[in-house]
C-alpha positions as CSV (number, residue, x, y, z in Angstrom):
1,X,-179.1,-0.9,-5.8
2,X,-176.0,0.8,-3.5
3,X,-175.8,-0.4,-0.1
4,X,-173.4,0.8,1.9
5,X,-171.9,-2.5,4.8
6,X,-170.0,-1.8,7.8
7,X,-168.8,-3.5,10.7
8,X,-169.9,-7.2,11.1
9,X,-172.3,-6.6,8.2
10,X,-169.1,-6.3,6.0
11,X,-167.2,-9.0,7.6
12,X,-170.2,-11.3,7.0
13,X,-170.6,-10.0,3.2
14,X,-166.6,-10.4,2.8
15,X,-166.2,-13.5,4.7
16,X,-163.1,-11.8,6.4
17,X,-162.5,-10.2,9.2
18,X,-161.3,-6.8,9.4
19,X,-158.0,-7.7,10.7
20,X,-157.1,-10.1,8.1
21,X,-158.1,-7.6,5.2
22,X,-155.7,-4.7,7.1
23,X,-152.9,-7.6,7.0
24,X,-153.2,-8.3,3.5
25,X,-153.4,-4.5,2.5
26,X,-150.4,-4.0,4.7
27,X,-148.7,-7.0,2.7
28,X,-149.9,-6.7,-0.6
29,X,-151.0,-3.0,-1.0
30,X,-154.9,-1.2,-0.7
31,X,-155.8,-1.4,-4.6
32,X,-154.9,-5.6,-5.2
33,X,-156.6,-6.2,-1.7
34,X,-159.7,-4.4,-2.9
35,X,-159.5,-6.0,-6.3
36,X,-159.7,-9.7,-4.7
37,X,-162.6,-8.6,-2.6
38,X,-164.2,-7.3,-5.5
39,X,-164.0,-10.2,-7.2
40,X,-165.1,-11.9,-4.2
41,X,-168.6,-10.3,-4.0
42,X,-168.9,-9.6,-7.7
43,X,-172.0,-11.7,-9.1
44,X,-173.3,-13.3,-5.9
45,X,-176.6,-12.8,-4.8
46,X,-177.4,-12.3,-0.9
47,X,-180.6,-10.7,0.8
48,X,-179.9,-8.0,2.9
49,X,-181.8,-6.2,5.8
50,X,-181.6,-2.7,5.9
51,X,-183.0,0.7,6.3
52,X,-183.2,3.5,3.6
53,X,-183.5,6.9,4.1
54,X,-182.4,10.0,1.9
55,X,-178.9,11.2,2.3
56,X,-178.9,14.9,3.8
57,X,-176.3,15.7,1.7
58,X,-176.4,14.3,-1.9
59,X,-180.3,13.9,-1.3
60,X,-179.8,10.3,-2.8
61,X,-181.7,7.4,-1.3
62,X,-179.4,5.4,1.0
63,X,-179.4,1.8,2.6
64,X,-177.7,0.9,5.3
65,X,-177.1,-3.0,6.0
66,X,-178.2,-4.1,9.1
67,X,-178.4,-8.1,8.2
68,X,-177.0,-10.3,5.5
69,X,-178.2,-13.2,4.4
70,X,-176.3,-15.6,1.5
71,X,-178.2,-17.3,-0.8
């Protein structure tokens, strides 16, 4: 399932914060930064809290992450 992380909910998931991940794209570029954090997150399981509701404009269902939890 898609969830969609933002603010603290993304640092938490990335284990970075936002200003180290704009210093290495700045350093080493957008699409090796977001390779590495792929990678990063790839495979793990965590338990998220969130809320879904259907997207006005695709009319897909959406979750946004309110919690994270690592397992």
């Amino acid at each position: 399932m898609r969830a969609s992380f933002f603010g603290k909910q993304a640092e938490e998931l990335l284990e970075e914060s936002t200003e180290k991940i704009l210093e290495k794209i700045e350093g080493q570029g957008a699409e090796k930064t977001l390779k590495e954090l792929n990678e990063k997150v790839s495979g793990k399981e965590i338990e998220i809290q969130a809320i879904a509701k259907k997207n006005q404009f695709s009319g897909e269902l959406e979750v946004s992450v309110r919690r994270v939890d690592k397992t």
